[in-house]
Every structure is written in structure tokens, then in C-alpha cells.
C-alpha positions, -999 to +999 in steps of 0.1 A: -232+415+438-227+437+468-226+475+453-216+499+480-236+526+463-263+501+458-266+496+493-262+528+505-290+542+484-312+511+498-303+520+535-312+554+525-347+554+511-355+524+537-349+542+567-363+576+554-405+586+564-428+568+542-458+553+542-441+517+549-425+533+581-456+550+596-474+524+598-450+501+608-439+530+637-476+530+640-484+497+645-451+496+670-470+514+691-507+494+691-495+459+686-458+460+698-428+451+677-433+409+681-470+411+661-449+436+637-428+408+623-455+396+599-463+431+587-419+440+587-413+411+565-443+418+544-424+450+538-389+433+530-403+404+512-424+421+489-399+446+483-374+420+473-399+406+450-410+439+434-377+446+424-367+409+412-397+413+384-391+448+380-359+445+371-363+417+348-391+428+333-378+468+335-380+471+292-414+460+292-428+477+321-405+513+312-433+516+280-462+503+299-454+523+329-467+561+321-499+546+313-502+528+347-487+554+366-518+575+370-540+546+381-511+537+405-511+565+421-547+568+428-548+532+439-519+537+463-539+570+475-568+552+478-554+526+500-535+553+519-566+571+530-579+540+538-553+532+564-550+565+575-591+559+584-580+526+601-551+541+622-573+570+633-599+546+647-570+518+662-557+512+697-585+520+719-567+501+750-601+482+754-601+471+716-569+461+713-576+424+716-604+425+686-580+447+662-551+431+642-519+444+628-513+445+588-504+411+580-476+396+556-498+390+526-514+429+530-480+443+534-464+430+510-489+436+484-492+474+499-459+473+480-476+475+445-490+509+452-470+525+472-457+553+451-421+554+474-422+518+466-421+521+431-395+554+432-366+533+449-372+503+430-370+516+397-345+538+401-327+504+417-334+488+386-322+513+364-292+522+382-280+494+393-292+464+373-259+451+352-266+459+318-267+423+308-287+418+332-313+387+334-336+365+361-300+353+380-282+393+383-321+404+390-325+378+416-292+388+432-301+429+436-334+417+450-322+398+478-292+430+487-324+450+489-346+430+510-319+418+536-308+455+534-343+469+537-353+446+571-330+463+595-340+500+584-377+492+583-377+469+617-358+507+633-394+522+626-411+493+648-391+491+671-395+529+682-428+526+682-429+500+704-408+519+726-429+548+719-461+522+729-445+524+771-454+565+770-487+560+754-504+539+778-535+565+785-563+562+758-558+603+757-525+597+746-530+568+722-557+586+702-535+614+699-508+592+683-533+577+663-548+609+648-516+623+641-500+594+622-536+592+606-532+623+594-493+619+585-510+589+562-536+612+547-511+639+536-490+619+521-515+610+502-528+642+495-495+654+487-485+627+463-522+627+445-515+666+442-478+662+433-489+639+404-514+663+387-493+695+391-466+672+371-489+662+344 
């Protein structure tokens, strides 16, 4: 099932800022790109699967889905302020050893409310799920996406463990940390606010 279109719109909205790519930039830069892995595949794995029940169960979830979306988006808020807290308090050079990266499990669950998240893989779904579509042609976009998906995300890691070489002086560190902390915490502001003007 490779869709040029399909995978161009995945490379797109992969690669783009989003919450999934600060804090994988951001934890780059504290952990390095080698204790990433866990937290990248997270991302890619839980992606895939997201958009393997998404799109199989897209009639049933388009009804339910207005009446979730509101709780969604707080949730995914919520969780976004959380880790905007956690990233403004991370990589002190002496508490580095005590602190650990997102792991797998937490980042692939992040998946489930993070509003961008839900934006590319329903619109996946919807545009390019064959119209007779079941489990097998659901299965197929979902593992385009995730093997698409790792590459663009693992960019974001990768620079900031590059990134982590010029941010050796606590000074600098917290400075990192505060702005990405911030980034984090207007996003979520800005989705939470974009959600209530819509409604």
C-alpha cells in the first residue's frame, strides 16, 4: 500500500514542531539520542497503533468522537503542562544521573492525548484508508506511518543531542530547559484556547 501522497503528508506532519518533537529535541539534549530510543519508538509505535484502531474502528469513533474531544483535549493539556513542569526542572548537570528520559510505554500512550496526534491520524484515516477498508488495509497504513514517522521524529533527537555538546554549563542548560518548557506550556495554552474559541 505505499501512497506517495500518503507518505508525503506523514513525512510532513512528523517532521513539523509538536509536542512529540520537543520533547524528544528536549530530551536529545538531557539524555542524549541512545536513552531517546525508548521514548522515539514510543512515538512511532504508538503512532502506528493509533492509527491501526483508528482506522478500523473510524465509523464508530467519527460519532463518539465530538463527545470525547473536549475531554481529550484537556487531558492532553493537562499532561502537556505537566511535562512542560518536568522539562523546566530537568538536566541539572549534577541530577542527571537520578532523572530518566520518557520511556516507551509513556510515550506511546502520550499518543492518546496529544491533540497533533489525533489531527494527522484521522485525517490519515479518512483520507487514505481504502474505502473497503478492514483490520488487513488498516494494518498496512499503520505500519507506512510508523516506519515513515521514525526517521522524521529520530531528526528531532538527534539535534538535540547535538544541541546537548553547546549546552554543557548549567546556565545554559536551564535556559534550554525553560524555554522548551515554556514552548510545552503554550502549546498547550494555545490548543486549550483554540478549542473554546471553536466551540
Amino acid at each position: 500500500m505505499f501512497d506517495l501522497p500518503l507518505m508525503t503528508y506523514v513525512v510532513t506532519m512528523s517532521v513539523t514542531p509538536g509536542p512529540n518533537n520537543l520533547m524528544l529535541a528536549a530530551s536529545g539534549v538531557n539524555f542524549g539520542f541512545r536513552r531517546t530510543l525508548p521514548h522515539m519508538l514510543g512515538v512511532s509505535i504508538g503512532h502506528g497503533v493509533q492509527v491501526v484502531l483508528v482506522a478500523s474502528l473510524l465509523a464508530w469513533i467519527m460519532v463518539w468522537l465530538e463527545a470525547l474531544r473536549v475531554p481529550l483535549v484537556i487531558a492532553g493539556c493537562a499532561y502537556l503542562l505537566w511535562l512542560a513542569w518536568r522539562q523546566a526542572r530537568a538536566g541539572e548537570p549534577a541530577s542527571r544521573g537520578q532523572s530518566r528520559p520518557l520511556g516507551f510505554v509513556g510515550a506511546a500512550l502520550f499518543q492518546w492525548v496529544n491533540p497533533k496526534a489525533w489531527m494527522m491520524v484521522l485525517n490519515v484515516a479518512i483520507l487514505f484508508l481504502p474505502r473497503d477498508g478492514g483490520w488487513k488495509s488498516a494494518g498496512e497504513l499503520a505500519l507506512w506511518c510508523a516506519l515513515v514517522n521514525l526517521p522524521c521524529i529520530a531528526l528531532w533527537a538527534l539535534a538535540g543531542d547535538l544541541m546537548g555538546v553547546f549546552l554543557k554549563s548549567p546556565v545554559a542548560l536551564r535556559a534550554f530547559n525553560w524555554t522548551m518548557a515554556v514552548l510545552l506550556g503554550a502549546t498547550a495554552a494555545w490548543i486549550l484556547i483554540d478549542e473554546l474559541v471553536s466551540k
